[in-house]
C-alpha positions as CSV (number, residue, x, y, z in Angstrom):
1,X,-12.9,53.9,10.0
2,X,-9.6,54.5,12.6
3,X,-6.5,54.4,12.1
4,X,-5.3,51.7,12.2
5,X,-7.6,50.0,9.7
6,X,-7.2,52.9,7.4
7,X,-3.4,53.0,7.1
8,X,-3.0,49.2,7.5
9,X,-6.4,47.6,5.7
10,X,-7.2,49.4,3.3
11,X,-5.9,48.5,-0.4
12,X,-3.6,51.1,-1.6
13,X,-5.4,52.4,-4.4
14,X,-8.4,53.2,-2.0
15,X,-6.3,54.3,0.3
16,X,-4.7,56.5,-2.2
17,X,-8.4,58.4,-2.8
18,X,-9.2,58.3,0.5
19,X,-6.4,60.0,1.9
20,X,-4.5,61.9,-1.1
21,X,-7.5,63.6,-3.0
22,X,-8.9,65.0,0.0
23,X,-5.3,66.5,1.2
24,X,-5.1,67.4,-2.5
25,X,-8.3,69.4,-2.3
26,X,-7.8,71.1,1.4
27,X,-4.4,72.3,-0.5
28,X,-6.1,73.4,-3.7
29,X,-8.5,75.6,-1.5
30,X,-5.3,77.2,0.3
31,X,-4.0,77.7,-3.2
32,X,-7.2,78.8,-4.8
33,X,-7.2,81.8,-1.7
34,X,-3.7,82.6,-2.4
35,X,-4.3,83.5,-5.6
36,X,-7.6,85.5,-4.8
37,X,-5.6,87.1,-2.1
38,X,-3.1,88.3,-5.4
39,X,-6.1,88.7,-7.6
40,X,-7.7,91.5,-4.9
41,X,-4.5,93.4,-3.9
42,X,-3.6,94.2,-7.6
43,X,-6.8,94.7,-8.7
44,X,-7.9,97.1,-5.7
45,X,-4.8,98.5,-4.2
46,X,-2.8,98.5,-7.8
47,X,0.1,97.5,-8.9
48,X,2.5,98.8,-6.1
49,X,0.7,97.4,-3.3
50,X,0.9,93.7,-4.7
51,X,4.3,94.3,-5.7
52,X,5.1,95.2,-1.8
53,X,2.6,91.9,-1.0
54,X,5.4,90.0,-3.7
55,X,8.6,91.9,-1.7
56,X,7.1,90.7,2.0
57,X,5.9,87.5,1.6
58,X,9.2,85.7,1.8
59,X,9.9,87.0,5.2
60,X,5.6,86.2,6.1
61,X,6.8,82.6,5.5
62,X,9.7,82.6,7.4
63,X,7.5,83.3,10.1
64,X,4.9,80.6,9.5
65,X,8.2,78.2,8.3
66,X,9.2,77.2,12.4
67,X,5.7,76.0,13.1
68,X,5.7,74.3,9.8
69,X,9.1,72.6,11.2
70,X,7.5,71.6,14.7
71,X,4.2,70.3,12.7
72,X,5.6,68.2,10.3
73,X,8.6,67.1,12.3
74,X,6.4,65.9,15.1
75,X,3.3,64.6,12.8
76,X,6.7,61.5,11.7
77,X,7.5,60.2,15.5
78,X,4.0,60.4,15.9
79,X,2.9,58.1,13.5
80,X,5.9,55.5,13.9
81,X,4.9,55.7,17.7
82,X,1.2,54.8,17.2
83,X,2.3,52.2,14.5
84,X,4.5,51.0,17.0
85,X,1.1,50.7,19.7
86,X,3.2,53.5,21.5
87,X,0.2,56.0,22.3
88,X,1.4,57.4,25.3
89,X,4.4,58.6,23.6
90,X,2.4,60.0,20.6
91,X,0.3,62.2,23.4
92,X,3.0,63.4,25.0
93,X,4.9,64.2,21.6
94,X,1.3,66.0,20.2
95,X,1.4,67.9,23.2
96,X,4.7,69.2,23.7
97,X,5.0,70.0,20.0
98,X,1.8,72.0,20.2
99,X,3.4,74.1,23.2
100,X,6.5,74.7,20.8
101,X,4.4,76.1,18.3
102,X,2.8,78.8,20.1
103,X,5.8,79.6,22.2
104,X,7.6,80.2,18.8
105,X,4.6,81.8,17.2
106,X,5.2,84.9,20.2
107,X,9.3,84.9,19.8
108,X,9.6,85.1,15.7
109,X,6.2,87.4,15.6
110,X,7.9,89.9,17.8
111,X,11.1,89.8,15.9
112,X,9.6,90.1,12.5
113,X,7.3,93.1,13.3
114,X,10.7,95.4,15.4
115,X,12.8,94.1,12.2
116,X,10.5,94.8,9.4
117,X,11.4,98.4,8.4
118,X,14.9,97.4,8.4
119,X,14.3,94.1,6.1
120,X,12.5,96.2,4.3
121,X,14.9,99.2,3.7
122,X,17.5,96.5,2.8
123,X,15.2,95.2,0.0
124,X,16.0,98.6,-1.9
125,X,12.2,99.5,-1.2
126,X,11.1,103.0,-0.6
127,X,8.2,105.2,-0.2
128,X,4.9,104.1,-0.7
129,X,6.4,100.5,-1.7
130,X,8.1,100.1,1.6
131,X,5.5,101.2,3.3
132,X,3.0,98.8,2.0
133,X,5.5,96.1,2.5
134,X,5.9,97.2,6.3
135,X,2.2,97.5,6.8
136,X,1.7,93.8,5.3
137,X,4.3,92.2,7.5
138,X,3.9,93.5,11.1
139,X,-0.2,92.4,10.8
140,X,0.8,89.2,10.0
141,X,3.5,89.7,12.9
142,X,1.1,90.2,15.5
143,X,-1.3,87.5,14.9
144,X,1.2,85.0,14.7
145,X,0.2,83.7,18.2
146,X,-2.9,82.5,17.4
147,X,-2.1,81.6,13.8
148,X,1.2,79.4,13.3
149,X,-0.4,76.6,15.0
150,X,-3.0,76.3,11.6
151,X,0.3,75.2,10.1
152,X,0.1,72.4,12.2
153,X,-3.2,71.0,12.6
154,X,-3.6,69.3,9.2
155,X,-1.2,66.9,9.8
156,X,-2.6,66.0,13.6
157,X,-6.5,65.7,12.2
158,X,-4.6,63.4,9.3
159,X,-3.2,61.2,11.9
160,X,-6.2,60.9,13.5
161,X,-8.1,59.9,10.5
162,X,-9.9,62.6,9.7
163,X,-9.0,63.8,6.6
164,X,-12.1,64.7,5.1
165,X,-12.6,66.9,8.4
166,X,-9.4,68.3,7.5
167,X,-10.4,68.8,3.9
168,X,-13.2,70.8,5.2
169,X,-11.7,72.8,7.1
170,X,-9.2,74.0,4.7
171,X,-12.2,75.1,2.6
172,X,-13.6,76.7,5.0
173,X,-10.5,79.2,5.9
174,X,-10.2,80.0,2.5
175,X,-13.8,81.2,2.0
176,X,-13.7,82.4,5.2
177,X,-10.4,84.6,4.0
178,X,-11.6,85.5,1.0
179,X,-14.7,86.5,2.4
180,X,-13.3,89.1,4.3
181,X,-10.7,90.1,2.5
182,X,-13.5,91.2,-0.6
183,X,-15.5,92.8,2.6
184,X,-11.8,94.9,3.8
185,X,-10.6,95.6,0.3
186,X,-14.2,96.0,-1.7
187,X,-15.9,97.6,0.7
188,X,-14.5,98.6,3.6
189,X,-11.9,100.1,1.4
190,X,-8.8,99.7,4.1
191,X,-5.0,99.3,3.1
192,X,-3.4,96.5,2.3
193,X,-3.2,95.8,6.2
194,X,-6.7,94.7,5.6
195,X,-5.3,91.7,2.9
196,X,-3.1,90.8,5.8
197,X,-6.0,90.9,8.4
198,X,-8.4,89.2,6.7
199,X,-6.4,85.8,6.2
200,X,-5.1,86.1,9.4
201,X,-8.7,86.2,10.8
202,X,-9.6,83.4,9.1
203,X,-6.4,81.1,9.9
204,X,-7.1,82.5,13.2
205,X,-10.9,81.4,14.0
206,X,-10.3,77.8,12.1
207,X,-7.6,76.8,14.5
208,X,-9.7,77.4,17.3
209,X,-12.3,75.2,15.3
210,X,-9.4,72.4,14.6
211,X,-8.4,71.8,18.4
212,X,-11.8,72.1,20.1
213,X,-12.3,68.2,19.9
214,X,-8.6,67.4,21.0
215,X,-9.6,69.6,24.0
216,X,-12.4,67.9,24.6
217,X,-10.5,64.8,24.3
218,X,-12.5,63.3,21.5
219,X,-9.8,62.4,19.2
220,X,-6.8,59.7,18.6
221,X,-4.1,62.5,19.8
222,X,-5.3,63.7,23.5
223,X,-3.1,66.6,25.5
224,X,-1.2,65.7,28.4
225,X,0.7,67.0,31.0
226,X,3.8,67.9,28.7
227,X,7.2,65.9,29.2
228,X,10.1,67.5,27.1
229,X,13.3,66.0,26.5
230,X,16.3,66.7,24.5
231,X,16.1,63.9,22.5
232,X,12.3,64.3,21.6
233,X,13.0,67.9,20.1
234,X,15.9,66.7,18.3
235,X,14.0,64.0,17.1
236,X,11.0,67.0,16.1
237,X,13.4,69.1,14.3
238,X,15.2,66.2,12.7
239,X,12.0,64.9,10.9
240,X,10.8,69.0,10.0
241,X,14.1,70.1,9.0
242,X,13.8,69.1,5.7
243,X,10.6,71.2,5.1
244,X,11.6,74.0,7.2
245,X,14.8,74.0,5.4
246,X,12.9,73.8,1.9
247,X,11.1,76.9,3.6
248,X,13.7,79.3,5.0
249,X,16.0,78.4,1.6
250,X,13.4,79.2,-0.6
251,X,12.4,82.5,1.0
252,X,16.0,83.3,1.4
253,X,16.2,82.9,-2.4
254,X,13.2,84.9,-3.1
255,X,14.6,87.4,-1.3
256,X,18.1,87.2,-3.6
257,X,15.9,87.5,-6.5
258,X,13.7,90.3,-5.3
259,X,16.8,91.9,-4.5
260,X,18.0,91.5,-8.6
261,X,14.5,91.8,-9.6
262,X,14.2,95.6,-7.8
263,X,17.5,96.4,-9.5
264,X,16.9,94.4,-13.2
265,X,13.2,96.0,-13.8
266,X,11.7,97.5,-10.8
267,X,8.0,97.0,-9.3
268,X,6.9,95.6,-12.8
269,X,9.8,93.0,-12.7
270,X,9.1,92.1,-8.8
271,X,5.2,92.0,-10.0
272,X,6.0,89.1,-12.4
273,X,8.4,87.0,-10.4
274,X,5.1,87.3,-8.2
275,X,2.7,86.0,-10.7
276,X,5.3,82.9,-10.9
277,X,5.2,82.6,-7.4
278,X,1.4,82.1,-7.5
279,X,1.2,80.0,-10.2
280,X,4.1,77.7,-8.4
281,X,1.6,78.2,-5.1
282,X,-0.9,77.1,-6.5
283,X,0.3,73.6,-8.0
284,X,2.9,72.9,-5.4
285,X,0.0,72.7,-2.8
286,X,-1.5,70.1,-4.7
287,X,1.4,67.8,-5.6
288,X,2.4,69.0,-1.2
289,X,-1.4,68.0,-0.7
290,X,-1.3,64.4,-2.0
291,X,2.5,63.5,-1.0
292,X,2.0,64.8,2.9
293,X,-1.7,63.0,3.2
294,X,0.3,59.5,3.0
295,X,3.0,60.4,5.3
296,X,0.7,59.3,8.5
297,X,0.1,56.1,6.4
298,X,3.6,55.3,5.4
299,X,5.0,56.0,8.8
300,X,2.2,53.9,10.7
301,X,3.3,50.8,8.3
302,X,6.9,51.5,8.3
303,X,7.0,50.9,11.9
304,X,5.1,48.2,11.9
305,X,7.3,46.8,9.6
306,X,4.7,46.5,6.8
307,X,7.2,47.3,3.8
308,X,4.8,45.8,1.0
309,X,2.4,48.0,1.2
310,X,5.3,51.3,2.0
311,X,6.0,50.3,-1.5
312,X,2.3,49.8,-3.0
313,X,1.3,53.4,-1.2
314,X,4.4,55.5,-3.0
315,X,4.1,53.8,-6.0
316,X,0.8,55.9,-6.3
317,X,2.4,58.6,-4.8
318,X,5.1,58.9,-7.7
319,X,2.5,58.1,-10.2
320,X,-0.1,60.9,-9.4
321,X,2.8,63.0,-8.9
322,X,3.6,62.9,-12.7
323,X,0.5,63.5,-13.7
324,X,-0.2,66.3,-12.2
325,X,3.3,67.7,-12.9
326,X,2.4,67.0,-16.4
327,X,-1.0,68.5,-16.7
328,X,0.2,71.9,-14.7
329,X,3.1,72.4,-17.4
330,X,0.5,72.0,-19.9
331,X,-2.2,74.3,-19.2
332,X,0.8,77.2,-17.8
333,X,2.1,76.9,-21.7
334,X,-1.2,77.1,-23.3
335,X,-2.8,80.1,-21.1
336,X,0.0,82.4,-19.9
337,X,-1.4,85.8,-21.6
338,X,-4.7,84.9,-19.3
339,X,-3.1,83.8,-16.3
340,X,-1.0,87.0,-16.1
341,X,-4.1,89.5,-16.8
342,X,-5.6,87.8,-13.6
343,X,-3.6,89.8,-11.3
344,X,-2.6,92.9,-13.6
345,X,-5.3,93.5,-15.8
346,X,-4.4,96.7,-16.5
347,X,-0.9,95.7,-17.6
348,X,0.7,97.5,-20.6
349,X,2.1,95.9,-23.6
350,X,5.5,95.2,-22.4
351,X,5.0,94.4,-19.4
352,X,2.2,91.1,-20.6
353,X,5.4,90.2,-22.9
354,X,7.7,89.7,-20.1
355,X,5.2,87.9,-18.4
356,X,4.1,85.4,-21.6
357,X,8.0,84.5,-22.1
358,X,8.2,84.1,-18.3
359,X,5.4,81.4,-17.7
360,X,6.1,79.6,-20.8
361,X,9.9,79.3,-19.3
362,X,8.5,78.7,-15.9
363,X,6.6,75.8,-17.5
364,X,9.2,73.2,-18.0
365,X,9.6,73.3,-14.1
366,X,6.9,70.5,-13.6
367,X,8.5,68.4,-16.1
368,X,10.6,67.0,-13.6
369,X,9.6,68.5,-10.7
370,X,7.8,65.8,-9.8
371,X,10.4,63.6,-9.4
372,X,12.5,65.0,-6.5
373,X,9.1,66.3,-4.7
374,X,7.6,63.0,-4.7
375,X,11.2,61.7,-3.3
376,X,12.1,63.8,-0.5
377,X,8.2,63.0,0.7
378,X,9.2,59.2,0.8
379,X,12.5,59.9,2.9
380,X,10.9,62.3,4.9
381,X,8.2,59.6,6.1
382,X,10.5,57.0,6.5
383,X,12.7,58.9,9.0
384,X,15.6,59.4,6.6
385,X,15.7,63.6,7.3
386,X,19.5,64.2,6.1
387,X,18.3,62.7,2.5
388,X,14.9,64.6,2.4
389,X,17.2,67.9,3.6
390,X,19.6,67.1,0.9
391,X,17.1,67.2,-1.7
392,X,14.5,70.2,-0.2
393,X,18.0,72.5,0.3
394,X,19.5,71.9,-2.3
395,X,16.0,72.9,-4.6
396,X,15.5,75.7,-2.2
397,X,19.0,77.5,-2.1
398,X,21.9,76.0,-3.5
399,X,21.0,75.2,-7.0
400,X,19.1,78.2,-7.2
401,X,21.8,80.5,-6.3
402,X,24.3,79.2,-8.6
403,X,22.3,79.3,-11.6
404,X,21.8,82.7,-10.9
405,X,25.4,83.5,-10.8
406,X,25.9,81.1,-14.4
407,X,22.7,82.2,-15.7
408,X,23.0,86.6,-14.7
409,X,24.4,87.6,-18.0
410,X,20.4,86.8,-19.4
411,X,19.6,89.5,-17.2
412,X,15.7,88.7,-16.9
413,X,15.8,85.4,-18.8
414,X,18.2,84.1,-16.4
415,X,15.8,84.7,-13.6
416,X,13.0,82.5,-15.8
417,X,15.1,80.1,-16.4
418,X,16.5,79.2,-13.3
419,X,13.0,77.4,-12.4
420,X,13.4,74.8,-14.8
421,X,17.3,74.7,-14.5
422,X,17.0,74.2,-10.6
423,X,13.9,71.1,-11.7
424,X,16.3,69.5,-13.6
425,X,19.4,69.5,-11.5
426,X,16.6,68.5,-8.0
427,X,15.5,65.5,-10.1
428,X,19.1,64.4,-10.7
429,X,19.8,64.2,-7.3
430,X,16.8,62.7,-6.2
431,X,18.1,59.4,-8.8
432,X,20.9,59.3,-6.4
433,X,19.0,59.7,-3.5
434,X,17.2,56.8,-4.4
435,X,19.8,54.8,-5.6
436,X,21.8,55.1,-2.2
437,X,18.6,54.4,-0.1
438,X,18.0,51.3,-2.2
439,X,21.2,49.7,-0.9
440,X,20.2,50.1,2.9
441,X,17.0,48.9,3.2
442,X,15.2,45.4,2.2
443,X,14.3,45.7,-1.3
444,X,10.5,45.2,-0.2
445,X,10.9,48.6,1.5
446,X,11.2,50.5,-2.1
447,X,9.0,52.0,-4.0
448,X,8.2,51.1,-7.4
449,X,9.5,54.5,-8.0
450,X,12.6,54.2,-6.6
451,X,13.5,51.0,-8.9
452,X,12.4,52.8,-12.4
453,X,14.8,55.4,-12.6
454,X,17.8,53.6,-11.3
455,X,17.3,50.9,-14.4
456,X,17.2,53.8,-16.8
């Protein structure tokens, strides 16, 4: 099936499991390796080493983040141009955008591995922590040539219709990953350096597997002889700003929090803010996975001015959305002794109390998180950038940031809180969001999730 018939022909609801479960389950595999990547490090290298894993991530996705911008941001005009019947333009965008990513891949890689002792020292790490931390980062560093550009490729094989391809891939990077990482860690017995080199191995030989047919010229997106132009980058970063925004606010926060965390309780504090942070990357994937895999097919019909079914494909959007939301809150309050003993096993009594009060608090995120992730997807894939910014910096980094001020005297249970705090305040601003957009645009444009709210 192409493209066109796909993202125009199809009835929604098909459409909906043909596209959103399968980028829903090449998300769950990158989440389900995420974990196992935690689950390793603390149960091999200890509790130290995954708190150092916990400390340098943030600035590990910061690197990955301006790929993510040119992928995503390029993946929109793309769409709109082939929906348009534009494909030269959609060649030449594919192409130049590809070019961007590796160029930045070199620039931010060598930055981040000559910077990461200092980012490190400023964390208040030292020792064997920093170390770790260091170690972790400038792998990552280094490969970042040859692995940003995996960042990209999922939305390029989605355009091109081949989702289940896609799908498959995904898996395959996160058993190839894992794979090696138990082979490093297990066997070979190497540092944490070897966590760090196994997943970059894998992202590594799967994007060579992901662009051999667009080399060969066997897909919808060909290469061409790149034409840049001012106005097609700012058009690229205009469309990814709001998810490299949502990426470099939300690692700058996880860095304001590791910050408190290193002062408030140490490596054991740091360790469970970590355990939150895979729980959160492991269901945020999912909800990402479904919201993203529509994107090519709301673009293509929004510029080809097919608003019905813009409004038929988000309605399922939203509503799969809350489910999932839903069901992720319930299962985090009903297993958070056994979700925390799969990364520290070995955890002493106190330590597995913090934790239990910290996931059932981190819980009542996905009651509304939904809401505002499921919203800044629709504006992102209907060009509207400065509203899905709005709503991805304002989750990120601002309300974040000013909970922690109201919430610090909690100490700890401010921290926890803050999750569900910042879900609450996103979701109100997403209502407004919507409520704006609804005035600009024929009312067949709107989702059936944008009219609910606003007669509540």
């Amino acid at each position: 099936m192409n493209s066109h018939t796909l993202f125009t022909k199809t009835p929604p609801l098909r459409l909906f499991f043909t596209a959103a479960l399968p980028g829903s389950v090449s998300m769950l595999a990158s989440a389900l390796y995420q974990l196992i990547d935690g689950i390793f490090v603390g149960r091999y290298l200890g509790e130290t080493a995954f708190a150092a894993l916990n400390l340098a991530m943030p600035f590990v996705i910061i690197n990955f983040s301006l790929a993510d911008l040119i992928g995503v941001g390029s993946s929109v005009p793309i769409s709109i141009s082939l929906g348009r019947g534009q494909k030269e333009k959609a060649h030449n965008i594919f192409t130049c955008a590809c070019l961007m990513i590796v160029g930045a891949g070199f620039l931010i890689g060598g930055l981040l591995f000559a910077a990461a002792p200092l980012l490190i020292a400023f964390m208040g790490a030292e020792g064997e922590f920093a170390a770790f931390a260091v170690q972790y980062m400038r792998v990552y560093a280094l490969c970042s040539p040859v692995t940003t550009i995996i960042f990209a490729v999922d939305n390029y094989l989605s355009i091109c219709g081949k989702i289940r391809g896609s799908m498959l891939l995904n898996i395959l990077m996160s058993v190839l990953s894992a794979s090696l990482e138990f082979l490093f860690l297990a066997v070979f017995r190497f540092g944490i350096w070897g966590a760090a080199l196994a997943t970059c191995s894998g992202m590594g030989i799967c994007a060579c597997i992901a662009f051999y047919p667009f080399f060969r010229g066997r897909m919808l997106l060909r290469f061409c002889r790149p034409r840049f132009s001012l106005r097609m980058i700012r058009q690229i970063v205009a469309c990814g700003s709001p998810n490299f925004l949502n990426n470099i606010a939300g690692r700058l926060t996880s860095i304001v929090m590791n910050l408190l965390l290193v002062r408030l309780g140490g490596e054991a504090a740091v360790s469970i803010y970590g355990i939150l942070m895979y729980v959160e990357g492991f269901i945020q994937p999912l909800l990402y996975g479904m919201c993203d895999s529509l994107q090519p097919a709301v673009g293509y019909n929004w510029g080809a001015g097919r608003f019905d079914r813009v409004k038929a494909i988000e309605r399922c959007c939203f509503t799969a959305s809350a489910l999932l939301a839903l069901a992720a809150c319930a299962v985090i309050s009903a297993f958070p002794a056994s979700i925390s003993r799969l990364f520290m096993a070995n955890g002493d009594a106190a330590f597995m109390e913090v934790s239990i009060t910290a996931l059932r608090i981190f819980a009542l995120t996905y009651i509304t998180r939904w809401f505002s992730f499921a919203t800044q997807s629709y504006m992102l894939a209907v060009e509207k950038p400065a509203y899905a910014s709005a709503i991805s910096v304002s989750t990120a980094l601002v309300f974040p940031l000013l909970l922690v001020a109201l919430l610090h005297p909690l100490g700890l249970t401010g921290i926890w809180f803050n999750f569900p705090g910042t879900s609450i305040l996103a979701g109100l601003l997403a209502l407004w969001v919507l409520s704006r957009f609804q005035k600009t645009v024929p009312e067949t444009a709107l989702p059936k999730g944008a009219e609910e709210p606003q007669r509540r």
